[in-house]
Backbone as XML, in Angstrom:
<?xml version="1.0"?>
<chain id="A" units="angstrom">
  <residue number="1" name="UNK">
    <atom name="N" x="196.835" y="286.865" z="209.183"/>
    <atom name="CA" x="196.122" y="285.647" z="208.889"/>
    <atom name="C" x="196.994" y="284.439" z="209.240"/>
  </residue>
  <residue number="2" name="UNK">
    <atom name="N" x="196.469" y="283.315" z="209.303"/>
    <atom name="CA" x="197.228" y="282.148" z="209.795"/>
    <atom name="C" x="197.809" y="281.659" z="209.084"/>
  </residue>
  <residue number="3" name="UNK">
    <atom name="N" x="197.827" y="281.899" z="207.452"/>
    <atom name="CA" x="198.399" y="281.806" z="206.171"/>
    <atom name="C" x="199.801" y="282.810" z="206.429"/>
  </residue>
  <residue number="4" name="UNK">
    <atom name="N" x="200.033" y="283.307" z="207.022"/>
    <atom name="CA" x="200.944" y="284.607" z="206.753"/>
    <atom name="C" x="202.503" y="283.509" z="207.186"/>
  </residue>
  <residue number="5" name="UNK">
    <atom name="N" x="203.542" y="284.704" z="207.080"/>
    <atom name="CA" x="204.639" y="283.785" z="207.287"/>
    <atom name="C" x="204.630" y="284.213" z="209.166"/>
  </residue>
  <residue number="6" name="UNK">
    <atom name="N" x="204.989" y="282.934" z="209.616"/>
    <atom name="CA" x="205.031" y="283.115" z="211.407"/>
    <atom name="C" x="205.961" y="284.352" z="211.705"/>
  </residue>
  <residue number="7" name="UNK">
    <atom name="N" x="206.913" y="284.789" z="211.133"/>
    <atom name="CA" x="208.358" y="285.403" z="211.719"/>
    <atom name="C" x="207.233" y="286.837" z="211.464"/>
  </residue>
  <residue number="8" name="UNK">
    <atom name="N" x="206.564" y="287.115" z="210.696"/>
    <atom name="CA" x="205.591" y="288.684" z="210.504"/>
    <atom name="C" x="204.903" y="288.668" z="211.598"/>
  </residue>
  <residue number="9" name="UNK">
    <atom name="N" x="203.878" y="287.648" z="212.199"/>
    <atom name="CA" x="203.399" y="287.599" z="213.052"/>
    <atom name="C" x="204.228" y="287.333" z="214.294"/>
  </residue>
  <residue number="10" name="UNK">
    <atom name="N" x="204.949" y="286.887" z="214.442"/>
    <atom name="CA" x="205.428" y="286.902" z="215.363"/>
    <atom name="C" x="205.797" y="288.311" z="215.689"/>
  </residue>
  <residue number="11" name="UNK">
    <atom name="N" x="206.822" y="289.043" z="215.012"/>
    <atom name="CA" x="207.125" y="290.622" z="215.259"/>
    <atom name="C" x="205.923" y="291.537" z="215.995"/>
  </residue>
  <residue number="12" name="UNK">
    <atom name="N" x="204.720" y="290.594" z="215.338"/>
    <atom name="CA" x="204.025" y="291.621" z="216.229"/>
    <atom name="C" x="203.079" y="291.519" z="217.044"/>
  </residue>
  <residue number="13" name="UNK">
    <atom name="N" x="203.168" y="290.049" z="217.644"/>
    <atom name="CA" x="202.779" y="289.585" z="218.803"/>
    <atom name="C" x="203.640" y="290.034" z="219.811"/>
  </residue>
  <residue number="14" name="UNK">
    <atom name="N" x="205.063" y="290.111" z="219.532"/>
    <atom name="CA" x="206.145" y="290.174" z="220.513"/>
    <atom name="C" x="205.809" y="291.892" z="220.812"/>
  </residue>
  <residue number="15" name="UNK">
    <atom name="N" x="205.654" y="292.591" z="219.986"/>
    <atom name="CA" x="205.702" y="294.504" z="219.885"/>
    <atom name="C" x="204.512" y="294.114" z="220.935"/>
  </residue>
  <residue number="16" name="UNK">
    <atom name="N" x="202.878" y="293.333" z="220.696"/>
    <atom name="CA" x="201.903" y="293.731" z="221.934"/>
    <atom name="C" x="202.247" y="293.015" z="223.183"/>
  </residue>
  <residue number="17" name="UNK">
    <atom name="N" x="203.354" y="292.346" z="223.710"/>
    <atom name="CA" x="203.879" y="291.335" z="224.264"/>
    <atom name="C" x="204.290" y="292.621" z="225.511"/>
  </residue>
  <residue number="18" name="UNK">
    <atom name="N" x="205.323" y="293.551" z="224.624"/>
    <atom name="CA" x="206.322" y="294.520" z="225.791"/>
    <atom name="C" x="205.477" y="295.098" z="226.360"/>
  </residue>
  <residue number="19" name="UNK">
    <atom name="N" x="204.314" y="295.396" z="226.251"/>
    <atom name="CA" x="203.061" y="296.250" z="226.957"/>
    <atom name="C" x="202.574" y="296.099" z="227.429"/>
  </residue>
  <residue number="20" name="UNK">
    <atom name="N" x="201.464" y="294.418" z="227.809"/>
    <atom name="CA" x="200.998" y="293.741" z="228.421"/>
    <atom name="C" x="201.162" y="292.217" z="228.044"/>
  </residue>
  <residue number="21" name="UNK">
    <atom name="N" x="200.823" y="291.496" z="228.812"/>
    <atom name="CA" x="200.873" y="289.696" z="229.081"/>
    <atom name="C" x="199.181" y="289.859" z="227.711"/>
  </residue>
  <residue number="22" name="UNK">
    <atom name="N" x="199.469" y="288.859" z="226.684"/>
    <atom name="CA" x="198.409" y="288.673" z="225.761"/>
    <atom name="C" x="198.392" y="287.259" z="225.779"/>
  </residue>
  <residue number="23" name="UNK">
    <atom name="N" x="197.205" y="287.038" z="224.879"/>
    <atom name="CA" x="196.629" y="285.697" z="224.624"/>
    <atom name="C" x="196.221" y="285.688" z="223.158"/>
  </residue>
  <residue number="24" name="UNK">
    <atom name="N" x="197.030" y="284.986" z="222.307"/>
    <atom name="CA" x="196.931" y="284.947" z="220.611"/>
    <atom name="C" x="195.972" y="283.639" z="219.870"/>
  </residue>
  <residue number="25" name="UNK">
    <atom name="N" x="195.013" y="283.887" z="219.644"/>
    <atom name="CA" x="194.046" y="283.030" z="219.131"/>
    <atom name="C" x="193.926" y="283.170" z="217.674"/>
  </residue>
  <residue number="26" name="UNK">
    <atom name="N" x="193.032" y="282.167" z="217.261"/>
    <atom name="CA" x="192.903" y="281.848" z="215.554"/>
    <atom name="C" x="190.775" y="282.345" z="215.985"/>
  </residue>
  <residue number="27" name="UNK">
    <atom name="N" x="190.278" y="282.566" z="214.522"/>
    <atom name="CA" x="189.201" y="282.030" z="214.339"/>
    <atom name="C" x="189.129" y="282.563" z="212.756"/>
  </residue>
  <residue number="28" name="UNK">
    <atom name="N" x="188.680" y="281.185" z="211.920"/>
    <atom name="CA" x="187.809" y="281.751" z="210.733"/>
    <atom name="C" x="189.322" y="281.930" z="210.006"/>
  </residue>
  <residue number="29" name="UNK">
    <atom name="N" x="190.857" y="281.697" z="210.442"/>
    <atom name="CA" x="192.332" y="281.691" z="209.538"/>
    <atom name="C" x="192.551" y="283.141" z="209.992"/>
  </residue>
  <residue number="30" name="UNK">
    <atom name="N" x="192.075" y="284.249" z="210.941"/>
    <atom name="CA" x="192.295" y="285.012" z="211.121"/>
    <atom name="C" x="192.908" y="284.766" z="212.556"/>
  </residue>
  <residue number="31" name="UNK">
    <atom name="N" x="193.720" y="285.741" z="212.756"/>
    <atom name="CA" x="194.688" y="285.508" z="214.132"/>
    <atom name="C" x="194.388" y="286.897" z="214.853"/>
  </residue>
  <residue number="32" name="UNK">
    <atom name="N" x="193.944" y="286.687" z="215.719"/>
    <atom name="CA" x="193.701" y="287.791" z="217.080"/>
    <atom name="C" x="194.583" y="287.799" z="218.270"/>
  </residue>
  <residue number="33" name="UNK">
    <atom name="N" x="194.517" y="289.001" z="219.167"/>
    <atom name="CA" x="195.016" y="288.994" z="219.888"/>
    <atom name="C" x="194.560" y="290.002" z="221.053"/>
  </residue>
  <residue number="34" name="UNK">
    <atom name="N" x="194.840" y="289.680" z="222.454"/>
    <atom name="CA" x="194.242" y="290.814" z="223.447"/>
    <atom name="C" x="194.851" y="289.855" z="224.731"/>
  </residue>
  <residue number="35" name="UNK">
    <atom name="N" x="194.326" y="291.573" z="225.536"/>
    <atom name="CA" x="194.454" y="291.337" z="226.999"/>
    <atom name="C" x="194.702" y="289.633" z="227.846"/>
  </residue>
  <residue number="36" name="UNK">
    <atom name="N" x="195.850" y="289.153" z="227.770"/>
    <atom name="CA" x="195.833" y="287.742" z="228.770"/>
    <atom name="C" x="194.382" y="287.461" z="229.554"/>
  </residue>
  <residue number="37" name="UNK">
    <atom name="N" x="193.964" y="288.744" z="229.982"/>
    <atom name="CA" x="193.003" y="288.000" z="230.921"/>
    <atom name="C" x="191.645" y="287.757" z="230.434"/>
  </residue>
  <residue number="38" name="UNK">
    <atom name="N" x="191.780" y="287.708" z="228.742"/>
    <atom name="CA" x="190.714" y="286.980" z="228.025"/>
    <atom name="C" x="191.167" y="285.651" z="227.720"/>
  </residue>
  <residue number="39" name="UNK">
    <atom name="N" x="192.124" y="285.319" z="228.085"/>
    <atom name="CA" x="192.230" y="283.966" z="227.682"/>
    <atom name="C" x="190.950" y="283.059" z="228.456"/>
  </residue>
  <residue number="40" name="UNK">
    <atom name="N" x="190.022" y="283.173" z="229.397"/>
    <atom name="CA" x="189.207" y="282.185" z="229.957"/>
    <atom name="C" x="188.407" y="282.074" z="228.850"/>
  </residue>
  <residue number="41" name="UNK">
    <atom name="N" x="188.052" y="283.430" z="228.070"/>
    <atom name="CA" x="187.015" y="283.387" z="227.158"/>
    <atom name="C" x="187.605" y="282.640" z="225.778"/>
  </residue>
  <residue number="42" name="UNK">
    <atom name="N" x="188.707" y="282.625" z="225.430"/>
    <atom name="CA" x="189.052" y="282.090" z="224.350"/>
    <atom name="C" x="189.305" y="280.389" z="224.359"/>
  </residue>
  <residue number="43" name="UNK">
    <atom name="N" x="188.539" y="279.736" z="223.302"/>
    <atom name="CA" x="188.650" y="278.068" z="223.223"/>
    <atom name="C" x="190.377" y="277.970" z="223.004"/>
  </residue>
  <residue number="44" name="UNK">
    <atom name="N" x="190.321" y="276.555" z="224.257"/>
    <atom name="CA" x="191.714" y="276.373" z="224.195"/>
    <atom name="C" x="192.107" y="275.662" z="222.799"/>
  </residue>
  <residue number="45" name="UNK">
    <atom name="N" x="190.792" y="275.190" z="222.185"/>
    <atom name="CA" x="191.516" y="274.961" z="220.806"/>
    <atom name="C" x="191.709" y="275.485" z="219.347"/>
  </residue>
  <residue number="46" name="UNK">
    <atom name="N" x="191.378" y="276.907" z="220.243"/>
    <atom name="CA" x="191.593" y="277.502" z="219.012"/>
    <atom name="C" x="193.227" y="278.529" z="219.688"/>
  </residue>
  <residue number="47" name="UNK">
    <atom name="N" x="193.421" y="278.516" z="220.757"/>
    <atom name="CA" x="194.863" y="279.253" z="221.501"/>
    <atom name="C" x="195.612" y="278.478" z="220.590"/>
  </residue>
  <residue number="48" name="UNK">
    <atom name="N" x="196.290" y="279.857" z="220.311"/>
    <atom name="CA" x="197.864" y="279.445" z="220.079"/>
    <atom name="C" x="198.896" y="280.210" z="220.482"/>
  </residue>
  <residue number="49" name="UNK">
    <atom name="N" x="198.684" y="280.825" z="221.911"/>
    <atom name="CA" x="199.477" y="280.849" z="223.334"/>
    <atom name="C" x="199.028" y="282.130" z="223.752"/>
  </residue>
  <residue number="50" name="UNK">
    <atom name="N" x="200.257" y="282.037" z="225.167"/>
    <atom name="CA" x="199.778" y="283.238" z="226.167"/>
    <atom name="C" x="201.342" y="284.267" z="226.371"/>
  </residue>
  <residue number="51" name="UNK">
    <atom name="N" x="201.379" y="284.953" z="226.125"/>
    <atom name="CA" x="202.864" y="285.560" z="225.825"/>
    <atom name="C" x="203.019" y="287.038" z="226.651"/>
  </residue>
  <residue number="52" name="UNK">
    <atom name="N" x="204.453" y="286.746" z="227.253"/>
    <atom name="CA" x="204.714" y="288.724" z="227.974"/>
    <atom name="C" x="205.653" y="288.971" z="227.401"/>
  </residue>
  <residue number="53" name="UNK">
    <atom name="N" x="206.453" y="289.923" z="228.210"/>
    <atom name="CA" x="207.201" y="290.876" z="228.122"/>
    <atom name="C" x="208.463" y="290.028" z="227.946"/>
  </residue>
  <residue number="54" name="UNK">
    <atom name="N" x="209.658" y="290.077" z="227.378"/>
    <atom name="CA" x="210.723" y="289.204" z="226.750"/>
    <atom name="C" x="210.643" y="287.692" z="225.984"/>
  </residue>
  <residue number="55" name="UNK">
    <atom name="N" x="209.108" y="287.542" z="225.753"/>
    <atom name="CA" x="208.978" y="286.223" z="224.942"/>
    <atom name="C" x="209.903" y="286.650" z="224.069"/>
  </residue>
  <residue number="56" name="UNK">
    <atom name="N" x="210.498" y="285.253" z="223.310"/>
    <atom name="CA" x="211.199" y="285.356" z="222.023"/>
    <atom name="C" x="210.406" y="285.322" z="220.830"/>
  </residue>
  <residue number="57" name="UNK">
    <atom name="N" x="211.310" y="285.521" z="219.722"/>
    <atom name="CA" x="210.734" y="285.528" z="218.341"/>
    <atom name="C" x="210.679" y="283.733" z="217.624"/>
  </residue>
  <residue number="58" name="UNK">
    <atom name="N" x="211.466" y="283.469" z="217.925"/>
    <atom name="CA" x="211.267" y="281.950" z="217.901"/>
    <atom name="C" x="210.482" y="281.251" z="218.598"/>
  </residue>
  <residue number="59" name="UNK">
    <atom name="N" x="209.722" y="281.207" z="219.735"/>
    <atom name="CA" x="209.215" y="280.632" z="220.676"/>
    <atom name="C" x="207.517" y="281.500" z="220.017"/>
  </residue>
  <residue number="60" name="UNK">
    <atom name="N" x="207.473" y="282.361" z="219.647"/>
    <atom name="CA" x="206.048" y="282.017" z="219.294"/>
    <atom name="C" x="206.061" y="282.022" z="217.754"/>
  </residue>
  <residue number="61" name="UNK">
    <atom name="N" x="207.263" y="281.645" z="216.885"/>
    <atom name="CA" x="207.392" y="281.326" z="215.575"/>
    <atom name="C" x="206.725" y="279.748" z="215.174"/>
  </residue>
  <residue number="62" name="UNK">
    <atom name="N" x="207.801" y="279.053" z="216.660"/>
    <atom name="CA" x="207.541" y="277.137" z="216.916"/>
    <atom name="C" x="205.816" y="277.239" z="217.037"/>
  </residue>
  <residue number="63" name="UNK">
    <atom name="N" x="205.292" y="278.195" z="218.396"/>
    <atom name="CA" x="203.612" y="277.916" z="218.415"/>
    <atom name="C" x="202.916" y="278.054" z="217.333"/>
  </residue>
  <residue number="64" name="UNK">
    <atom name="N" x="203.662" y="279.042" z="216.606"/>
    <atom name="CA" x="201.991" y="279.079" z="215.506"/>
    <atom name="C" x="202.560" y="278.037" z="214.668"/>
  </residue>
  <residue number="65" name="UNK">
    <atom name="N" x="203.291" y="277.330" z="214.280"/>
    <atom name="CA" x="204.118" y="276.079" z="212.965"/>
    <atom name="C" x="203.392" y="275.057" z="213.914"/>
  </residue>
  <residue number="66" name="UNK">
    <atom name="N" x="203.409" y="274.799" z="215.613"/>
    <atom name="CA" x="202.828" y="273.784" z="215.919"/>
    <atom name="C" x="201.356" y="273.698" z="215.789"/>
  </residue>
  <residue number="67" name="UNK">
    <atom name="N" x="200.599" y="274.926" z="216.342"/>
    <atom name="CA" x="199.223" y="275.334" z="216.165"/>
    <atom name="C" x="199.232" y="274.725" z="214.291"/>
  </residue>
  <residue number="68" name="UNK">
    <atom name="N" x="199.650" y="275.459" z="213.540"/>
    <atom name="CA" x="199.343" y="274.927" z="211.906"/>
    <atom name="C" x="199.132" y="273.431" z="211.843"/>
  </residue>
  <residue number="69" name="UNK">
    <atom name="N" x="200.412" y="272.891" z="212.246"/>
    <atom name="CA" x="200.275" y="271.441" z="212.193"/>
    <atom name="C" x="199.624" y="270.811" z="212.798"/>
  </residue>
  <residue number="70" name="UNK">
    <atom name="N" x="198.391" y="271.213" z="213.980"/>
    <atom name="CA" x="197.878" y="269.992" z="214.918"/>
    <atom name="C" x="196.063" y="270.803" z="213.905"/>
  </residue>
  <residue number="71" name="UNK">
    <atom name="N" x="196.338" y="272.019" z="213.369"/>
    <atom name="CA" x="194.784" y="272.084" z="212.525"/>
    <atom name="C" x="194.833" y="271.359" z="211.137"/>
  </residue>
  <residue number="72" name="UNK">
    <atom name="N" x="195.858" y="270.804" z="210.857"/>
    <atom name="CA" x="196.365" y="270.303" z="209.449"/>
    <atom name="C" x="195.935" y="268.958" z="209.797"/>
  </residue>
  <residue number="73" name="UNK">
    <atom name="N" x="196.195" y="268.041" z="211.254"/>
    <atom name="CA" x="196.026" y="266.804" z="211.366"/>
    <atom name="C" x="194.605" y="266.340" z="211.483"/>
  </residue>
  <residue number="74" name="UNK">
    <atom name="N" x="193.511" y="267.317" z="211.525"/>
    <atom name="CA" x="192.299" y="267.300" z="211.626"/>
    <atom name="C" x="191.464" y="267.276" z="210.653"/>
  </residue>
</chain>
């Protein structure tokens, strides 16, 4: 969930990361994830990124804290 702490989610964005290129979306405070080459189908405002194989754990820790904060300013 988008409530969760980022560093949990992150672990396991990065684990579907080493396997294929993904695309991590929100809807409804729930956080999804799949195949990169759904990103056309997913609203860019609900993305909160597109990630492969050696992304870091920090680098999609910062996206979802930035993603939080730009749905917080709304």
């Amino acid at each position: 969930m988008l409530g969760d702490e980022p560093s949990e989610v992150a672990k396991r964005v990065q684990q579907l990361a080493c396997t294929a290129d993904i695309v991590v979306w929100t809807h409804e405070e729930q956080i999804f994830a799949a195949s990169a080459d759904s990103a056309t189908k997913v609203l860019p405002e609900l993305t909160i990124g597109v990630y492969g194989a050696g992304v870091l754990l920090a680098e999609i820790e910062d996206d979802i804290e930035r993603f939080r904060e730009r749905r917080s300013e709304t």
